[in-house]
Backbone as a chain_set.jsonl record, in Angstrom:
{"seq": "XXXXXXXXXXXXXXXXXXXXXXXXXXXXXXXXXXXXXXXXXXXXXXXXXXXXXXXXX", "coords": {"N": [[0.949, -51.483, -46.362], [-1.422, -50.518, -45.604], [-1.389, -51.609, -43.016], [0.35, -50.382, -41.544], [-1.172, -47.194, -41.767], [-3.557, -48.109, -39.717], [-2.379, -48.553, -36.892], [-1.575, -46.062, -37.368], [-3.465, -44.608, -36.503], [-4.292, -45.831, -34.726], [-2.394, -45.129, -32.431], [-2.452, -42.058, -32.79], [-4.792, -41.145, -31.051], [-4.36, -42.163, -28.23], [-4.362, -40.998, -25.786], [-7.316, -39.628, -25.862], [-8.809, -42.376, -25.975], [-7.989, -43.418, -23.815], [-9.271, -41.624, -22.086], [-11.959, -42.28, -22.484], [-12.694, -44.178, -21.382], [-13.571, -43.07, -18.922], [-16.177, -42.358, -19.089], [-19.802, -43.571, -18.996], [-22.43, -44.93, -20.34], [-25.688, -44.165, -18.99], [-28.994, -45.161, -18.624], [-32.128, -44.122, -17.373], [-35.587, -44.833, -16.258], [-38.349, -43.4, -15.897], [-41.414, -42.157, -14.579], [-43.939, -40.947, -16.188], [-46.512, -38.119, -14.663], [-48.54, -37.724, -15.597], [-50.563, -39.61, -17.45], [-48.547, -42.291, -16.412], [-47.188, -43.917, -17.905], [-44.028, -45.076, -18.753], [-40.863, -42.958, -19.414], [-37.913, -43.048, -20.954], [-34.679, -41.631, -19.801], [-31.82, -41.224, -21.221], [-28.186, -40.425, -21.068], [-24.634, -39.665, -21.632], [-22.583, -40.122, -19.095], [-19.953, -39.095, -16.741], [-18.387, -41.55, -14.643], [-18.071, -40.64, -12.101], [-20.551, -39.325, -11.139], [-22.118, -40.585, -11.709], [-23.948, -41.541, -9.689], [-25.263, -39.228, -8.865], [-26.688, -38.715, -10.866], [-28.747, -40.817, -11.392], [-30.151, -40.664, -8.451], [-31.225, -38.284, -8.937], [-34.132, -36.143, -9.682]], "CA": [[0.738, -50.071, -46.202], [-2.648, -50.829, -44.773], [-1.448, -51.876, -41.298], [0.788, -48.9, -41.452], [-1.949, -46.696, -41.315], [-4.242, -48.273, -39.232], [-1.451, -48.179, -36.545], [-0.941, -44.773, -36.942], [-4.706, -43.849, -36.16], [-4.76, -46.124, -32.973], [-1.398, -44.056, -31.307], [-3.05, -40.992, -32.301], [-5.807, -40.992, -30.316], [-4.432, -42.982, -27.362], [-4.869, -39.865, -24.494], [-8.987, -40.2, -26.032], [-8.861, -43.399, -25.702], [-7.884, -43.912, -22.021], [-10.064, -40.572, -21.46], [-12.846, -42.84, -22.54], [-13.02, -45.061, -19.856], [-14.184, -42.871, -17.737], [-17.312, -42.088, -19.098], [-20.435, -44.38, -19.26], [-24.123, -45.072, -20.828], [-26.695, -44.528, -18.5], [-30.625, -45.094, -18.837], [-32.906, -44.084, -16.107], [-36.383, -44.897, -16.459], [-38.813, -42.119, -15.144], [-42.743, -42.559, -14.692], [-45.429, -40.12, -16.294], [-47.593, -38.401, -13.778], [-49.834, -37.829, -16.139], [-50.256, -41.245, -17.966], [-48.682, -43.093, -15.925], [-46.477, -44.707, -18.74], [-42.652, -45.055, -18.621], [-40.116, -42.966, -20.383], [-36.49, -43.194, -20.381], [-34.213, -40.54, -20.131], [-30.562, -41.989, -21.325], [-27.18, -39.272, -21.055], [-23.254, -40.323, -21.182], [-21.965, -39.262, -17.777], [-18.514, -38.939, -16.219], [-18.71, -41.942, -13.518], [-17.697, -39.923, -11.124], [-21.307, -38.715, -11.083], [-23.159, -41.658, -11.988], [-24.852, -41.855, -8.218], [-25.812, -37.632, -8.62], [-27.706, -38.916, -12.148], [-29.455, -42.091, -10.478], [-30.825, -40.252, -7.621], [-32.297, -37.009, -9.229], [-35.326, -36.384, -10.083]], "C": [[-0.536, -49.792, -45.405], [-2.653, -50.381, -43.381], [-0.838, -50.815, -40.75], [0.246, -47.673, -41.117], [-3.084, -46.876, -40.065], [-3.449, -47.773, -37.559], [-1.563, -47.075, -36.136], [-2.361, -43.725, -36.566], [-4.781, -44.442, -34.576], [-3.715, -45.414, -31.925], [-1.838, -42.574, -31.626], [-3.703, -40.707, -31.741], [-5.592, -42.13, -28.895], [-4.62, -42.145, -25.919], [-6.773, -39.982, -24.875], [-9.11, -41.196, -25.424], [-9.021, -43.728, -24.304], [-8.993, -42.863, -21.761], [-11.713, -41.527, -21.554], [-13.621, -44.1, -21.793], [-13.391, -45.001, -19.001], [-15.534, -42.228, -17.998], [-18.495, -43.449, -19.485], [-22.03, -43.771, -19.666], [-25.102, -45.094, -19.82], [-27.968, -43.844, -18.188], [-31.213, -45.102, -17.393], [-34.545, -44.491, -16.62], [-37.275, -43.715, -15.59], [-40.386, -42.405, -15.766], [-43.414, -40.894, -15.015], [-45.946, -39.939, -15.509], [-48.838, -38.312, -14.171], [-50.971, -39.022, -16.328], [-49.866, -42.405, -17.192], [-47.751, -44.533, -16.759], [-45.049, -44.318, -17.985], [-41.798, -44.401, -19.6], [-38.598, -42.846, -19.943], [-35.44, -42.547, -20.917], [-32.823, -41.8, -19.778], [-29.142, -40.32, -21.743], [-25.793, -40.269, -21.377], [-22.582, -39.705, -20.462], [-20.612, -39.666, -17.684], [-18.923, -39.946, -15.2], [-18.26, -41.866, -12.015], [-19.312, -39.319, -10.578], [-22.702, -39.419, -11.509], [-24.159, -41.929, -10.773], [-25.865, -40.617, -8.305], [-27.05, -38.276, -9.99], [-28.705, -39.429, -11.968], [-30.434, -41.599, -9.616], [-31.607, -39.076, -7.967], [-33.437, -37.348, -9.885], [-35.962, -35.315, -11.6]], "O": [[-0.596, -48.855, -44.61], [-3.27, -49.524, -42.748], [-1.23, -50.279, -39.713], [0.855, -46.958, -40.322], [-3.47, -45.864, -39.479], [-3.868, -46.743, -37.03], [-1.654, -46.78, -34.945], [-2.348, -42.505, -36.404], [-5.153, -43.847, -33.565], [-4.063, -45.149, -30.775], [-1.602, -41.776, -30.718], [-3.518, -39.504, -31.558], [-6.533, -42.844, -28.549], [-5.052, -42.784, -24.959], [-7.459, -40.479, -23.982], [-9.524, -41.127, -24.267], [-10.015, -44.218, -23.767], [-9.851, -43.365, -21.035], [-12.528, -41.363, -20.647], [-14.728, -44.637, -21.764], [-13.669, -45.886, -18.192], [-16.011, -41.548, -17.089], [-18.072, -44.32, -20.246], [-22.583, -42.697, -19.43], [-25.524, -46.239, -19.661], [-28.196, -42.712, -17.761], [-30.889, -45.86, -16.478], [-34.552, -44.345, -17.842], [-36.734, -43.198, -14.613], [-40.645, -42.739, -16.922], [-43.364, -39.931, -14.25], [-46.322, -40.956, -14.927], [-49.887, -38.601, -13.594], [-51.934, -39.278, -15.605], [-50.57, -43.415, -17.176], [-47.673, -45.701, -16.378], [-44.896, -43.574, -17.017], [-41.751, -44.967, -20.692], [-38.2, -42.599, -18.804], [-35.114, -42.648, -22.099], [-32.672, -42.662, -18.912], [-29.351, -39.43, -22.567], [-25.905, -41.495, -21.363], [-21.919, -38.754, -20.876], [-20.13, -40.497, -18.454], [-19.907, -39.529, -14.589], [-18.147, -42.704, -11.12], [-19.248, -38.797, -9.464], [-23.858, -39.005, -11.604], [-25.181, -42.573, -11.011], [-27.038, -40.744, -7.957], [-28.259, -38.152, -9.795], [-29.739, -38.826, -12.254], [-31.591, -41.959, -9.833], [-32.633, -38.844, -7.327], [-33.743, -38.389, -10.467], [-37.098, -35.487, -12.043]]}, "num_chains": 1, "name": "protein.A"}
């Protein structure tokens, strides 16, 4: 009855699922002008837009 359920959670969510492939983790690092330290700004983008994230400031 277990596997039965388990099953029936992974075909519900299989349109998520694939939708989730197209988004990713990514950390930029970004310098203090104060300080002079490093902090790091992290989002989960669409990678369709992963280059627009990268390059801003």
């Amino acid at each position: 009855m277990a596997k039965a359920a388990k099953t029936a959670i992974k075909t519900k969510d299989q349109k998520a699922a694939s939708e989730a492939k197209n988004w990713s983790k990514v950390i930029r690092s970004v310098r203090s002008p104060k300080t002079g330290a490093y902090t790091f700004k992290e989002a989960i983008i669409h990678k369709d837009k992963i280059k627009e994230f990268l390059a801003g400031k």
